[in-house]
C-alpha positions, 0 to 999 in steps of 0.5 A: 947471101951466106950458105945457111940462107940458102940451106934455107930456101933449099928446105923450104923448096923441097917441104913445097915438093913434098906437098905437092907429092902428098897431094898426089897420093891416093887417099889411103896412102895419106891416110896411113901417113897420118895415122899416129897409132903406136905414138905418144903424144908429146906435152904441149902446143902441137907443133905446126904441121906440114901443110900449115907451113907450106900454106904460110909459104904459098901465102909469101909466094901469092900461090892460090888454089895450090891443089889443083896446081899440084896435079899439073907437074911442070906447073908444080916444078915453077912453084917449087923453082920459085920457092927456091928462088924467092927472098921472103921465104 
């Protein structure tokens, strides 16, 4: 395994642990995080957010109803653990 899988497997474990820290947040702290004001938007395809990338990673995993897991955080740092770990991501 080269250096830059495993950068890799870092980024994707640590975009799962950011989720699951957004899903924890108080919903108006979420909402400020994705209000877009002052912004301009770029031309072209949107491009994938946050929880569309991580939803296609829980998907590989086989990780089901990730929002409620995510409130349990010894269950969350497995997923996380596992994201890291696995060879599909």
């Amino acid at each position: 395994m080269s250096k830059a899988e495993n950068i890799v497997k870092w980024i994707k474990g640590q975009r799962i642990s950011w989720l699951g820290h957004l899903e924890r947040m108080e919903e108006d702290a979420q909402n400020d995080l994705h209000s877009r004001t002052g912004w301009d938007e770029a031309k072209g395809r949107p491009r994938n957010g946050w929880k569309v990338e991580g939803e296609r990673d829980f998907q590989v995993l086989g990780v089901r109803r990730w929002r409620k897991l995510v409130m349990d955080r010894n269950q969350w740092k497995d997923i996380v653990r596992q994201a890291k770990a696995h060879s599909g991501l």
